[in-house]
N, C-alpha and C positions, 0 to 999 in steps of 0.2 A: 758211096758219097752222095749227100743232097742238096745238087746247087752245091761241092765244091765243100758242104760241110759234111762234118764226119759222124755220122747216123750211120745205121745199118738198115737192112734193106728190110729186114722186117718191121722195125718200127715203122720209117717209110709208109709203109702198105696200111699198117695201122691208123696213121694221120693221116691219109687221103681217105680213108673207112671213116675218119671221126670226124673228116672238113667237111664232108658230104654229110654226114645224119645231121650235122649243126646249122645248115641253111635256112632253116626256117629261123631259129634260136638268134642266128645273125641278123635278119632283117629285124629281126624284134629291136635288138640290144640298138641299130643302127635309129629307128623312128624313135626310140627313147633320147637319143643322142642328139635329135634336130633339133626336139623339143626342147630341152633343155639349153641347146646352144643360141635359140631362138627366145629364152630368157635372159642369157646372160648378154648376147649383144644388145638386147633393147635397154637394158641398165646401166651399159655404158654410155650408149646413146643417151638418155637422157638424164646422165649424169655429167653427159657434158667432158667426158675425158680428155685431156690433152697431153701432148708431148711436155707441157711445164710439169704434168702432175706425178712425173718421174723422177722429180728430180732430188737430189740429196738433201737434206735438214742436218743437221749436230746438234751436238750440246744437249739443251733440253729439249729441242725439237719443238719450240714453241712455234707457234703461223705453220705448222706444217701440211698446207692444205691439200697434198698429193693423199698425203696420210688420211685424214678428212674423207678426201672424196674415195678414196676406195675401200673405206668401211661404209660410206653409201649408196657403193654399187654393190657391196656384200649384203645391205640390209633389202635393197628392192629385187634384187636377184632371190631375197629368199623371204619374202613377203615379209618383212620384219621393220619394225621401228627405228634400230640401232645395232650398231655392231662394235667388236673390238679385234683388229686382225692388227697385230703384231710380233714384230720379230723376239722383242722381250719373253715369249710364251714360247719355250722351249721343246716341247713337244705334247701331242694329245694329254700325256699322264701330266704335265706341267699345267696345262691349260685348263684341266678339270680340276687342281687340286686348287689355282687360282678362283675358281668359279665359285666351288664348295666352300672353301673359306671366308670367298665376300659374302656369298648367301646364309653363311651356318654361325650362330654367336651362339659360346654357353648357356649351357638346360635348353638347346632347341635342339631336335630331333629331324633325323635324315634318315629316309626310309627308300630303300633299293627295293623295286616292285621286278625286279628282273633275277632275284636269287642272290647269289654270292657273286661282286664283280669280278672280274680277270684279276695277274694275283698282284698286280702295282697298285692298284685301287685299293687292295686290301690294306696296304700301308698306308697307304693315304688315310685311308681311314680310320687305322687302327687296330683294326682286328689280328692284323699278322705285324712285326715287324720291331714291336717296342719303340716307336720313335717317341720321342717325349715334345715333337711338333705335332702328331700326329691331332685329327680331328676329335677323335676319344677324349686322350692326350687332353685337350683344351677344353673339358667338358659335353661336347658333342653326344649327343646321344645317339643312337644307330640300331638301326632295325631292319631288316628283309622278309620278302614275303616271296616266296617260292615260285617259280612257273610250273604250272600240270604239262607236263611233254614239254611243246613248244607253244604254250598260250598261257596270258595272262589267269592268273587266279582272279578271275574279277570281284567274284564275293567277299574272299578275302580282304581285299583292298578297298573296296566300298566299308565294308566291317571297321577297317582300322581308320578310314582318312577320316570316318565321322566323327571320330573325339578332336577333330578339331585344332590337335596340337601339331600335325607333321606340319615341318617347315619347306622341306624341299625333298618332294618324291622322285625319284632317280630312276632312269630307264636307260641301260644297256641294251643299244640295237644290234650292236654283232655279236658273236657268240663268244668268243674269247676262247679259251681254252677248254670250252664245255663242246660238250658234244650235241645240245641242241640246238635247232634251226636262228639263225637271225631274224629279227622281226620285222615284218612287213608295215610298212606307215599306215595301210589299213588297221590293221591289229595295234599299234600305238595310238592311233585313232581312239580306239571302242576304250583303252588303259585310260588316256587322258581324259575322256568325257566324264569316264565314270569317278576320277578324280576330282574331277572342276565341278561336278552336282552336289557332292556333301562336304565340300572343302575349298570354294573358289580364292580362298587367300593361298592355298601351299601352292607355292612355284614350283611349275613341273621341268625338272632341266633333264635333257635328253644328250646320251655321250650316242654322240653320230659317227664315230671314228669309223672308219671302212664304207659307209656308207652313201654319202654324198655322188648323188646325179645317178643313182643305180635306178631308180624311180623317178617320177616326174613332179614329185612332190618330198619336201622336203619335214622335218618337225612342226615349223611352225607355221606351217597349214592347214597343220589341224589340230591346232590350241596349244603346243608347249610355251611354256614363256622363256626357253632359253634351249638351244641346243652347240655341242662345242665338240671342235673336234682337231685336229693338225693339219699345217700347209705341208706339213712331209707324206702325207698321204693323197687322197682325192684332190683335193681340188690346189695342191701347188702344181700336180701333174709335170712332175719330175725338175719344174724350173724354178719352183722356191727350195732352197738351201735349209731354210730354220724357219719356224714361226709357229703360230697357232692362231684361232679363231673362237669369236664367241657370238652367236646372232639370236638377237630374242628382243624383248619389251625394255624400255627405253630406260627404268628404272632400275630392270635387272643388270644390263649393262652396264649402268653407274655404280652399281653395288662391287660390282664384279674388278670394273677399271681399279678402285678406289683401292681395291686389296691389290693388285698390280704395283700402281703408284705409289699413292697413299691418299691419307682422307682430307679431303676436299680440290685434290689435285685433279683424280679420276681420268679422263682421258687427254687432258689438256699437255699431255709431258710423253716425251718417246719419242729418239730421234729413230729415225726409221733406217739408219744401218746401211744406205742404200741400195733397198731391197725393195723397194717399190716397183719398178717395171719388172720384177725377177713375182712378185704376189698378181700386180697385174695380168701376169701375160700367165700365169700359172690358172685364174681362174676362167681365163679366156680358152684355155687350151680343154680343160676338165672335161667338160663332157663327151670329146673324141678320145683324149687320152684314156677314162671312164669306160667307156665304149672298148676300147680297144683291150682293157684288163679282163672283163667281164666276157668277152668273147672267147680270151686266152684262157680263162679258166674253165668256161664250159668246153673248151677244146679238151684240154684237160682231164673235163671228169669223163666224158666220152672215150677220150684215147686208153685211160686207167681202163675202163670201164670192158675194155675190147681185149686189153690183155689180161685179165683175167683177176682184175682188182675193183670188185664190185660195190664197194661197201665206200661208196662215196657221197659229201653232202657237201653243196644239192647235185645231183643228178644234171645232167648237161643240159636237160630242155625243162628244167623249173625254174622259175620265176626267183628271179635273184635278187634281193634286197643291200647287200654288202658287195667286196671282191675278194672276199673270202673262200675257198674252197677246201675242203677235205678230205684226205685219203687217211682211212685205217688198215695200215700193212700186218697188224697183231701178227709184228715179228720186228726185234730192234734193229733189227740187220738190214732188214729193206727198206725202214724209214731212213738209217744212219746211209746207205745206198743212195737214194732218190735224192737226200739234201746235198748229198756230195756231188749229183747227177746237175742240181738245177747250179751249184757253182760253178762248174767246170762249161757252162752255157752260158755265163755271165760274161758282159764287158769288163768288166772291170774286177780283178783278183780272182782270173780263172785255174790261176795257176795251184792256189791254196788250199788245201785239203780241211773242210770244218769237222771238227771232231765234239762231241756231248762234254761240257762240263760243267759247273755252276756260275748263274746269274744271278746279279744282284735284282732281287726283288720279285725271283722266280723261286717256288717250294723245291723243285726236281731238277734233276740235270736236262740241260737245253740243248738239242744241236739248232744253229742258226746258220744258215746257208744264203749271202747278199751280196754279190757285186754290181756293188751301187755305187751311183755319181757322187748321190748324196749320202753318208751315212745315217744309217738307219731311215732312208727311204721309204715305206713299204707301199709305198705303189710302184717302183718297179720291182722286176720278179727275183721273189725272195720266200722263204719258207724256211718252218723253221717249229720245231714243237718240242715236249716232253719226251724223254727215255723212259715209259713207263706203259703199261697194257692201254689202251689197246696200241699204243705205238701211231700216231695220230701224225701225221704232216697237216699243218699249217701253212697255205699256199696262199699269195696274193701277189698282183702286181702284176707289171708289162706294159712297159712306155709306150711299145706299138703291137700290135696282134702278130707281126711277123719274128718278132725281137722272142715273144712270150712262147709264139710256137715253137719256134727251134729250138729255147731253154727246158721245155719241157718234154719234147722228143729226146735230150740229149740223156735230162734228166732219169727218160724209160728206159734207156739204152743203158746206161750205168747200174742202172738197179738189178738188167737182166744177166751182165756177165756175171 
């Protein structure tokens, strides 16, 4: 027993092995976490927050100045013009398909500088799915440029954006269901520059999902004109329920409402569900809660790493861009194990046993392992991948560093009987 929970005493040994090599890794993850929290209070601050700006709107949600002000502490929190943070954006894949659509009109062209996206995007886009909405679907034209390992092709992409015609080049910062590295804001850095030199009109929109507050700099820091991600991940930090977000240039944002609402409405409509102090206090909390995921998961890869599961990304003391973490078990039986491991660690539905089978919008059989406040939460801990070689867990999440370490002790323990 540990503290009264039911571990075994070798794991145990293990996690006091991985709390200790991670010290250094924690002090890191913790001064990213000040910094960050030392932007977000200075934007509420002089945004002037108050107890009115919580409060409920209906109907069309017109005068709704709670609404207002807290897409203008999303916009100076993340160096940007404008924002659109609402409930109506049902999750990440909803909130890029809204973004793509106000950005993308027939015979313009959408070029993904990150490979093939994760596989909802691929409907979204067209490539997988046959939807007759789809961006294809309505003329959209669609193109990808490959990554060498884990780095932009930049030749490539200089080569293509110079004809001039891409509308809107696309960069996937997390990895998704690939096995290579997420990208560092450095490295979208060197993508975007080389974009905006032979093509300063293609909007570069960036899907930040898993990403938010892992670094100290966000997209549009360094030139995106739009980057968009979900309040059920980063930055609701476990207390928003539903929503999504979109931060970038003042124009793109209008582009983007407009396909929301509709055209000439743009952000003037949306009653806010009363979820306003539930977004507020959700981006308030972000950078500990943030902190506190990314620690769990380098616990994580360390602990893997001790019992004799090497082959993980990233590595417990690399520089972490996402809360994404990796294990390849190349074995179906100890991925199907581990997910089973991180439920039975979970608050909520520890009781249920998850089993692989098909999801909508998934190519392969899925097992997904969540008990969660919110469903489909994935900042708290949850994992969850493909039945297929190399057998790949999918790991994110952890409301608090002590919540995430036990789920994930619980999770090694399961895998080892």
């Amino acid at each position: 027993m540990y503290y009264g929970y039911d571990v075994s005493d070798y794991t145990a040994e293990l996690a006091a092995r991985a709390e200790a090599d991670c010290a250094e890794v924690f002090k890191r993850i913790d001064e990213n976490a000040l910094k960050c929290s030392a932007k977000v209070l200075t934007a509420f601050q002089d945004a002037r927050v108050s107890t009115a700006d919580f409060i409920e709107v209906t109907g069309y949600g017109f005068t709704d100045s709670g609404r207002d002000k807290l897409e203008e502490v999303f916009a100076r929190v993340f160096d940007a013009e404008d924002a659109l943070v609402r409930p109506q954006l049902m999750s990440g894949t909803h909130a890029l398909w809204v973004t793509l659509g106000g950005l993308l009109k027939h015979g313009e062209t959408l070029l993904y500088v990150t490979g093939t996206p994760y596989d909802t995007l691929q409907s979204v886009i067209g490539t997988t799915g046959g939807s007759r909405n789809s961006l294809i679907a309505n003329g959209v034209k669609y193109e990808e440029i490959d990554l060498i390992g884990d780095d932009f092709d930049l030749d490539a992409i200089r080569e293509r954006c110079k004809k001039g015609d891409v509308r809107v080049a696309a960069i996937q910062r997390s990895r998704g269901y690939s096995q290579r590295r997420s990208l560092t804001i450095d490295k979208i850095a060197e993508a975007i520059k080389v974009i905006k030199e032979v093509s300063p009109d293609t909007v570069v929109m960036v899907d930040n999902c898993y990403g938010e507050f892992c670094e100290d700099r966000e997209p549009t820091a360094v030139g995106a004109d739009v980057f968009v991600g979900s309040m059920m991940k980063n930055l609701g930090a476990g207390h928003a329920v539903s929503g999504g977000y979109c931060v970038g240039k003042k124009d793109v944002i209008y582009d983007i409402a407009e396909r929301l609402t509709s055209p000439t409405i743009g952000k003037d409509l949306g009653a806010n569900y009363n979820q306003l102090v539930s977004f507020y206090k959700g981006l308030f909390m972000a950078p500990a809660t943030v902190a506190a995921t990314l620690k769990s998961m380098a616990f994580a890869a360390r602990l893997l790493e001790l019992a004799g599961y090497s082959d993980v990304s990233p590595r417990y003391d690399e520089i972490r861009t996402d809360i994404v973490q990796t294990i390849s078990f190349h074995s179906a039986d100890k991925l199907i194990k581990f997910c089973k491991g991180i439920q039975m660690g979970s608050p909520v539905e520890a009781y249920c046993v998850p089993e692989p089978g098909d999801m909508p919008g998934y190519e392969h059989p899925e097992i997904m392992a969540a008990g969660t406040f919110v469903v489909g939460a994935t900042n708290e801990l949850s994992c969850d991948g493909p039945v297929i070689e190399p057998y790949t867990a999918y790991m994110q999440g952890g409301l608090t560093y002590e919540y995430g370490k036990l789920g994930i002790m619980k999770a090694l323990d399961t895998m080892l009987t």
